[in-house]
NUTINU-167736 format. One record per atom (N, C-alpha, C): residue in three letters; atom name; x negated, y negated, z negated. Coordinates in nm, 3 decimals. Layout:
ala; CA; X; Y; Z $
...
END
This chain:
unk; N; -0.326; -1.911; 0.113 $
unk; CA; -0.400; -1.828; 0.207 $
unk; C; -0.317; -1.806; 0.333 $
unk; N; -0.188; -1.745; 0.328 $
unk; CA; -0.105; -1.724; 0.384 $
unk; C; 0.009; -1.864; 0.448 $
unk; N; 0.050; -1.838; 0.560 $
unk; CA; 0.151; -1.990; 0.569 $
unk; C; 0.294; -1.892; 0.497 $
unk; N; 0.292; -1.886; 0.403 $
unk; CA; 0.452; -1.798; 0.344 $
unk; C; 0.551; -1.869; 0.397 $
unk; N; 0.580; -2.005; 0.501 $
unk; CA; 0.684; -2.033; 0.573 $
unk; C; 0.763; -1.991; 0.649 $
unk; N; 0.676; -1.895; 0.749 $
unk; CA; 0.667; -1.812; 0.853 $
unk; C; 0.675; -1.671; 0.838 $
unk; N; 0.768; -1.563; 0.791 $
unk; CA; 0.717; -1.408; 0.755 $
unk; C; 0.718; -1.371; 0.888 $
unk; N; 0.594; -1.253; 0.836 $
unk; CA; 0.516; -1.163; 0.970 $
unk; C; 0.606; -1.102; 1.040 $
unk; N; 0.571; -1.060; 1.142 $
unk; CA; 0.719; -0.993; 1.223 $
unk; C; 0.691; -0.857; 1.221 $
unk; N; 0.537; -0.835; 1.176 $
unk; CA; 0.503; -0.694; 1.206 $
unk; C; 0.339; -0.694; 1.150 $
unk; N; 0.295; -0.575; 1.129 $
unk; CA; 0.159; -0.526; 1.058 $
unk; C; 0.067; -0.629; 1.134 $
unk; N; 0.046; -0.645; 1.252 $
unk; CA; -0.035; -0.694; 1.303 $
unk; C; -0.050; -0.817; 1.315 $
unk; N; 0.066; -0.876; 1.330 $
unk; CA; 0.051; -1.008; 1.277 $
unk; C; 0.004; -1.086; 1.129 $
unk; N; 0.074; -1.008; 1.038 $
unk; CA; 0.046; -1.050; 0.886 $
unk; C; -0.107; -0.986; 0.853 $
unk; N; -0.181; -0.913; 0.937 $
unk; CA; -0.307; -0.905; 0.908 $
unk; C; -0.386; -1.011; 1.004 $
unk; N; -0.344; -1.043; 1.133 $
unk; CA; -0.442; -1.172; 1.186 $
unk; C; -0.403; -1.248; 1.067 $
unk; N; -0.257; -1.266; 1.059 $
unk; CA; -0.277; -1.447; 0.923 $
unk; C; -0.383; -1.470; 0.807 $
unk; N; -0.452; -1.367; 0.782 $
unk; CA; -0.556; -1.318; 0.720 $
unk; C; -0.715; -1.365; 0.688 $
unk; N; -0.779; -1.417; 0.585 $
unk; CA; -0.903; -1.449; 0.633 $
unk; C; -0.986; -1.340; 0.698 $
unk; N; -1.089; -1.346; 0.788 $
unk; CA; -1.169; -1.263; 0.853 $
unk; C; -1.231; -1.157; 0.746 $
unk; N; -1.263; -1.213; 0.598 $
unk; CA; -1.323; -1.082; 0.503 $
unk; C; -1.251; -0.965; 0.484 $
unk; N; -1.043; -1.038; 0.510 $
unk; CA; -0.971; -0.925; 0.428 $
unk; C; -0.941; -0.872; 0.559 $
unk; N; -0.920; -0.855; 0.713 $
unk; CA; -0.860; -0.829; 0.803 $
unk; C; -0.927; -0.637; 0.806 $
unk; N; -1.071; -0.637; 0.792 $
unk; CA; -1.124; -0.510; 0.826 $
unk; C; -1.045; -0.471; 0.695 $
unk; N; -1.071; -0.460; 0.574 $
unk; CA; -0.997; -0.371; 0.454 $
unk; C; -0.927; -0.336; 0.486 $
unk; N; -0.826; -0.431; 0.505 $
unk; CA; -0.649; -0.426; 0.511 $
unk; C; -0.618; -0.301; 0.649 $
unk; N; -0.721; -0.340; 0.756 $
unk; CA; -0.668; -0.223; 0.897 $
unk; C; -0.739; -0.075; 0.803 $
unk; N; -0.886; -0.078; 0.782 $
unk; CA; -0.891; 0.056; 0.755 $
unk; C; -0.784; 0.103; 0.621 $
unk; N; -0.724; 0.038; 0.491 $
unk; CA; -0.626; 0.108; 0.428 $
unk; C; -0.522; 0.152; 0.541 $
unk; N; -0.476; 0.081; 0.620 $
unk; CA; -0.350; 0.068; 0.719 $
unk; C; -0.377; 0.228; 0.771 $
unk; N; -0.460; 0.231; 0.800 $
unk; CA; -0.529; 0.357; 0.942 $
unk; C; -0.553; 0.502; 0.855 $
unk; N; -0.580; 0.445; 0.690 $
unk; CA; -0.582; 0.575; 0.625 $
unk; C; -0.446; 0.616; 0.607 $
unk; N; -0.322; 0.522; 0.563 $
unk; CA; -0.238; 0.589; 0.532 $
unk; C; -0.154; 0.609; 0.633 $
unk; N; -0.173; 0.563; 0.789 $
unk; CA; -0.093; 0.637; 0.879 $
unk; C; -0.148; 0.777; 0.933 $
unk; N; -0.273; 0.807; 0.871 $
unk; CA; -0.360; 0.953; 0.918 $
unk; C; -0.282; 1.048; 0.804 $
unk; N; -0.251; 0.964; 0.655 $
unk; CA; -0.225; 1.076; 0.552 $
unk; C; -0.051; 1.061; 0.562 $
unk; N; 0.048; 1.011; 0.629 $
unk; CA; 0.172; 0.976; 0.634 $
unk; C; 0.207; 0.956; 0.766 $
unk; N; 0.194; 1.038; 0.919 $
unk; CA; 0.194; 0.985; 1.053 $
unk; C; 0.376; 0.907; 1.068 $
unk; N; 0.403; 1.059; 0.988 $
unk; CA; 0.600; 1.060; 1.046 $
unk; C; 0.675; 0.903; 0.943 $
unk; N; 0.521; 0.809; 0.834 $
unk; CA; 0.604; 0.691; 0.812 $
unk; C; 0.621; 0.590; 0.901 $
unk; N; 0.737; 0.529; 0.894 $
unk; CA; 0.802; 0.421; 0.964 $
unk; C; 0.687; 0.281; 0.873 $
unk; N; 0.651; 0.206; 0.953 $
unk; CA; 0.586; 0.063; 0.918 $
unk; C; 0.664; -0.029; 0.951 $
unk; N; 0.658; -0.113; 0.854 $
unk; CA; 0.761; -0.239; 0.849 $
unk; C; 0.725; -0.345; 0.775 $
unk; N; 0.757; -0.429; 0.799 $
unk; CA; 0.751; -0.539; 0.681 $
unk; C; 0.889; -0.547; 0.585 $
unk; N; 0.861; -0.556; 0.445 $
unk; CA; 0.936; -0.541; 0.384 $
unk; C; 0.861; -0.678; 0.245 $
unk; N; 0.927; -0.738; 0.193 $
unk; CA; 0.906; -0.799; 0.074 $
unk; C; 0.785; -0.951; 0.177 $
unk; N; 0.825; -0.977; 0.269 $
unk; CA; 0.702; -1.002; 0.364 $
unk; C; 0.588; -0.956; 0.337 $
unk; N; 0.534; -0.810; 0.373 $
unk; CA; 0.438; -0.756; 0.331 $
unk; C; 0.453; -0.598; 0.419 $
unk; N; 0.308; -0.573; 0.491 $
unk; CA; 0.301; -0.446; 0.566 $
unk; C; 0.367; -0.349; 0.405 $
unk; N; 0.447; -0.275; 0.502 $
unk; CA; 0.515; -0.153; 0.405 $
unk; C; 0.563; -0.022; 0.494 $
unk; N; 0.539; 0.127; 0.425 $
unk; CA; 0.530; 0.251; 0.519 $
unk; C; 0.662; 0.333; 0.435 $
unk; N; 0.769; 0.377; 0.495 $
unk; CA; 0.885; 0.426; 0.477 $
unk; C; 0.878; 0.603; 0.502 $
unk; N; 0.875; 0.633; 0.422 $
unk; CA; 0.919; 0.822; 0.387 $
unk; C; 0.984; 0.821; 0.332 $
unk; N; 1.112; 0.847; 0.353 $
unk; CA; 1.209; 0.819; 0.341 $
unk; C; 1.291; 0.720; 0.240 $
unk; N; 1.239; 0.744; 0.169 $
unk; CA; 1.158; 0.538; 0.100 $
unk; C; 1.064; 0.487; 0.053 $
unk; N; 1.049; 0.379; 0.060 $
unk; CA; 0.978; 0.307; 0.028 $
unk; C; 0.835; 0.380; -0.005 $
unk; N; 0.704; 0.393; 0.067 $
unk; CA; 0.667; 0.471; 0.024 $
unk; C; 0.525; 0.423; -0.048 $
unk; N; 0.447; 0.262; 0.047 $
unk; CA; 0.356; 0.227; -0.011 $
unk; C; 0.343; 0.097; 0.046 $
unk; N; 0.283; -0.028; 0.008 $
unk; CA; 0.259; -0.130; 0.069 $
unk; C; 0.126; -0.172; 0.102 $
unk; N; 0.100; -0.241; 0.161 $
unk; CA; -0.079; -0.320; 0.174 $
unk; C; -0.032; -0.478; 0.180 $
unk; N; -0.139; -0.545; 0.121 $
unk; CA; -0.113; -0.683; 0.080 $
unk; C; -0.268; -0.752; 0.085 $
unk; N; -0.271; -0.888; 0.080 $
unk; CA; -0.323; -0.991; 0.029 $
unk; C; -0.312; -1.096; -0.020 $
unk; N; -0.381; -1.139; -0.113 $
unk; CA; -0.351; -1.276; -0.230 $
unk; C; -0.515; -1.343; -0.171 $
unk; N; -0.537; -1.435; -0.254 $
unk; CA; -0.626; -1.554; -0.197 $
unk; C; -0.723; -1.473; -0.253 $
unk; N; -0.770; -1.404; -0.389 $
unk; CA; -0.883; -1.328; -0.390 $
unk; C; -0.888; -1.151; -0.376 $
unk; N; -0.731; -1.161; -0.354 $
unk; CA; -0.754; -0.955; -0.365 $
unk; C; -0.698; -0.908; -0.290 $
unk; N; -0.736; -0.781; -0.238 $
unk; CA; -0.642; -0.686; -0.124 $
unk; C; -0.544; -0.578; -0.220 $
unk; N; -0.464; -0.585; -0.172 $
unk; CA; -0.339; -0.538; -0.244 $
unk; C; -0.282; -0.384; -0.162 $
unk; N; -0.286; -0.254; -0.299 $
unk; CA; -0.229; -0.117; -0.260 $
unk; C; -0.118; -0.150; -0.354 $
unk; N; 0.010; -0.140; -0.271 $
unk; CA; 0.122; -0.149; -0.368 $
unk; C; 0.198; -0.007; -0.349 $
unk; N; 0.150; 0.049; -0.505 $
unk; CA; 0.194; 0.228; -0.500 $
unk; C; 0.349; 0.198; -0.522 $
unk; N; 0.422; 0.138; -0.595 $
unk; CA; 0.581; 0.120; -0.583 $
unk; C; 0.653; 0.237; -0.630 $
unk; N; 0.536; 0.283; -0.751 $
unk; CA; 0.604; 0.379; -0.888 $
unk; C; 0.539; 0.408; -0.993 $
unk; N; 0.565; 0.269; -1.095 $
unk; CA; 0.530; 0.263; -1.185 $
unk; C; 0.465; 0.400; -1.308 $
unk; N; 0.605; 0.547; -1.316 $
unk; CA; 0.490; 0.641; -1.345 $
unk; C; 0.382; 0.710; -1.278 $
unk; N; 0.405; 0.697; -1.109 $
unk; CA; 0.269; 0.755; -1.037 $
unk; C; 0.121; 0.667; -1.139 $
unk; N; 0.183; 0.551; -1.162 $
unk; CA; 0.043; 0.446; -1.205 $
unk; C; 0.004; 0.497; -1.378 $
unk; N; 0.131; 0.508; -1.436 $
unk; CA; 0.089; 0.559; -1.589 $
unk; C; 0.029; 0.681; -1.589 $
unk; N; 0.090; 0.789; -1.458 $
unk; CA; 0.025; 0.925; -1.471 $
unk; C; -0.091; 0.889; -1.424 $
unk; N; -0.147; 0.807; -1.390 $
unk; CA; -0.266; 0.854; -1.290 $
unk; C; -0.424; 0.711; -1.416 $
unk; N; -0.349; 0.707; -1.510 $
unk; CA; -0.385; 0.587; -1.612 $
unk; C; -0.572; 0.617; -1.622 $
unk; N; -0.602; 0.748; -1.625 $
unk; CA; -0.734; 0.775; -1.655 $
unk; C; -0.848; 0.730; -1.514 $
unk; N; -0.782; 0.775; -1.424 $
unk; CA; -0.817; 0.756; -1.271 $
unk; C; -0.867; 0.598; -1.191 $
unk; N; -0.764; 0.542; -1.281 $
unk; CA; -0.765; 0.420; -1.240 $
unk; C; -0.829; 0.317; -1.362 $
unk; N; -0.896; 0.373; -1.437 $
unk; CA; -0.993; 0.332; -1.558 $
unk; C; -1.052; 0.262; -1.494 $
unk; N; -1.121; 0.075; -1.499 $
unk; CA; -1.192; 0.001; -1.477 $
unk; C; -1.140; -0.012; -1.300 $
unk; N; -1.006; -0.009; -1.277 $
unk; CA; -0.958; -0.059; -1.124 $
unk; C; -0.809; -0.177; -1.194 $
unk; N; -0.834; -0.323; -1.122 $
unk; CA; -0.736; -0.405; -1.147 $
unk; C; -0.599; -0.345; -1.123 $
unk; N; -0.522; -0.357; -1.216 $
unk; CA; -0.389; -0.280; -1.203 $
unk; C; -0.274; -0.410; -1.260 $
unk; N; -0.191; -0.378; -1.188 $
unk; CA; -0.052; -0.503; -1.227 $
unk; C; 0.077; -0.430; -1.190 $
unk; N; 0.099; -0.406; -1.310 $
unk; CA; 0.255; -0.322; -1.255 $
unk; C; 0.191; -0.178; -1.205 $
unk; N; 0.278; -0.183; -1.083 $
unk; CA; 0.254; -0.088; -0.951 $
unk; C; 0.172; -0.147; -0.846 $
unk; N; 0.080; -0.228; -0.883 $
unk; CA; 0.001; -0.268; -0.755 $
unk; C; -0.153; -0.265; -0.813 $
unk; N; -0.238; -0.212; -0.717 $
unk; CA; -0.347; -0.216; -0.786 $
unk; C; -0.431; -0.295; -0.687 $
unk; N; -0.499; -0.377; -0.757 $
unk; CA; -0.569; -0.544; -0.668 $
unk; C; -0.718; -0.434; -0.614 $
unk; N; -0.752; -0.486; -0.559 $
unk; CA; -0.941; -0.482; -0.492 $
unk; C; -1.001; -0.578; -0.421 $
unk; N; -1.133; -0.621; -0.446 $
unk; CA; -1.191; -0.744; -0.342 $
unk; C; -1.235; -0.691; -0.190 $
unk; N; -1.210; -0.757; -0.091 $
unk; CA; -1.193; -0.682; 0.012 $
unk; C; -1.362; -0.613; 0.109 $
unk; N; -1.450; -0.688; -0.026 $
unk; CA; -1.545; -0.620; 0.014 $
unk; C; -1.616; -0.482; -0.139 $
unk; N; -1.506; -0.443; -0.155 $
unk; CA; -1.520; -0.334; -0.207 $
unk; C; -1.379; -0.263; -0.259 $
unk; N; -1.357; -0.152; -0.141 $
unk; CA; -1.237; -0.116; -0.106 $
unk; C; -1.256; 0.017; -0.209 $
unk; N; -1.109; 0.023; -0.256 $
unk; CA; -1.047; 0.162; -0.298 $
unk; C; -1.173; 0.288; -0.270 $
unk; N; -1.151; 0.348; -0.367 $
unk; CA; -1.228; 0.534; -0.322 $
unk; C; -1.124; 0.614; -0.195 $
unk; N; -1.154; 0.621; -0.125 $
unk; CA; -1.041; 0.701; -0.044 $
unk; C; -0.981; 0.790; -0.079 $
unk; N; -1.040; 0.893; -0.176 $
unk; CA; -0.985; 0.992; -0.211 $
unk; C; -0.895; 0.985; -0.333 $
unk; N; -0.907; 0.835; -0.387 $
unk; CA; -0.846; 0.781; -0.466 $
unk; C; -0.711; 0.731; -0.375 $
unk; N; -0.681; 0.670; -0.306 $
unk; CA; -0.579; 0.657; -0.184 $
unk; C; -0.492; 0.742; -0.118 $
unk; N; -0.574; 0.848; -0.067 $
unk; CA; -0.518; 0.991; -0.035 $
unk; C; -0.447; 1.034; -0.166 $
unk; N; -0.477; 1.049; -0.250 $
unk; CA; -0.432; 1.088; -0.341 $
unk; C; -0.306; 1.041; -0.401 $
unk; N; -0.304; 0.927; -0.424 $
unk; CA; -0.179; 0.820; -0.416 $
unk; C; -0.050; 0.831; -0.304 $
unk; N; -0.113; 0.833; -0.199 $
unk; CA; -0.069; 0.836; -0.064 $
unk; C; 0.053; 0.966; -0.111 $
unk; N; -0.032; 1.089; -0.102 $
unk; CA; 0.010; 1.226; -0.090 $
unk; C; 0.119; 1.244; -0.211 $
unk; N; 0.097; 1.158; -0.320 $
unk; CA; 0.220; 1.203; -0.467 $
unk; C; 0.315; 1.086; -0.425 $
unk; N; 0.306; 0.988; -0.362 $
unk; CA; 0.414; 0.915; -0.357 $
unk; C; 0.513; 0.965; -0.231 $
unk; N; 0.449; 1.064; -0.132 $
unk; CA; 0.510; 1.117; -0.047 $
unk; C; 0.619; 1.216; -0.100 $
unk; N; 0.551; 1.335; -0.180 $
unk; CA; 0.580; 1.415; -0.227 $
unk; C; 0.693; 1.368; -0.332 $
unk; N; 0.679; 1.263; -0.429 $
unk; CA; 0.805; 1.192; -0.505 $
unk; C; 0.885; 1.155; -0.413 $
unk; N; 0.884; 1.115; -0.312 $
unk; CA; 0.981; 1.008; -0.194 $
unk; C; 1.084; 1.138; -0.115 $
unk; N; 0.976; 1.276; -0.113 $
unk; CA; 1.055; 1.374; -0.053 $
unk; C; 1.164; 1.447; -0.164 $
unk; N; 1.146; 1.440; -0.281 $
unk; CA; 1.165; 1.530; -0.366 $
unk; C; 1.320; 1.439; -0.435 $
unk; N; 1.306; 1.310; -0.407 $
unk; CA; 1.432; 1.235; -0.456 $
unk; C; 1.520; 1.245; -0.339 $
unk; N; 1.445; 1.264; -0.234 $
unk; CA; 1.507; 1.260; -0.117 $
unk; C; 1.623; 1.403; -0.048 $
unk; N; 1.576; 1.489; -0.139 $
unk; CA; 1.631; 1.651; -0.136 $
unk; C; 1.706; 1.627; -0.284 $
unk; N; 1.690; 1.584; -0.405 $
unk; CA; 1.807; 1.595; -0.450 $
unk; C; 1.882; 1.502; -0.475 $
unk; N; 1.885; 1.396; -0.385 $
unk; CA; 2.014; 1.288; -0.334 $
unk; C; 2.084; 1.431; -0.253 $
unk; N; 2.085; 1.511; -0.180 $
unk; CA; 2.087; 1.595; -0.070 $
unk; C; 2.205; 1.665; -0.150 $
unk; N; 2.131; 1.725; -0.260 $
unk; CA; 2.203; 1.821; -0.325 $
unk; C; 2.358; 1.778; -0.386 $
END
């Protein structure tokens, strides 16, 4: 799908490399989690859009059939096991076809505990 020869230099690029079905998904996840995370840093990381609170905090992806939320904490995904009943799950990444995107409030939700974990390791590294 991707030329993986070439990594993206930035969000906007690795979403044009994109077929035209996954480009709208991929910006509106992008646009939700910089509304629910403003102060994260965006980057490419793993060649793949990725949002930094103070780490690592979430990724967006695509494969040849799925759009990719990569939560990047395995118990956020076991705690949240009931929620995500009948949603493709692998690891810490949970797949979707890009014409039927995530629940938002299912996202937000994700968004907001991986913040809250990212701050909370982040204060007792501190300590």
């Amino acid at each position: 799908m991707r030329d993986n020869t070439a990594a993206p230099k930035d969000t906007d690029e690795y979403i044009a490399m994109l077929p035209v079905n996954f480009r709208g998904t991929l910006e509106k996840l992008r646009a939700l989690i910089q509304s629910l995370a403003p102060e994260a840093q965006e980057m490419i990381s793993y060649q793949i859009p990725c949002f930094k609170y103070y780490y690592m905090l979430v990724g967006i992806g695509a494969n040849k059939q799925y759009c990719s939320l990569y939560v990047m904490s395995p118990p956020l995904i076991a705690a949240m096991k009931a929620e995500l009943k009948g949603v493709k799950v692998s690891g810490a990444t949970i797949h979707f076809e890009p014409d039927a995107p995530l629940p938002v409030a299912l996202i937000k939700k994700i968004v907001r505990a991986r913040m809250q974990e990212n701050k909370e390791k982040a204060m007792a590294k501190e300590k």
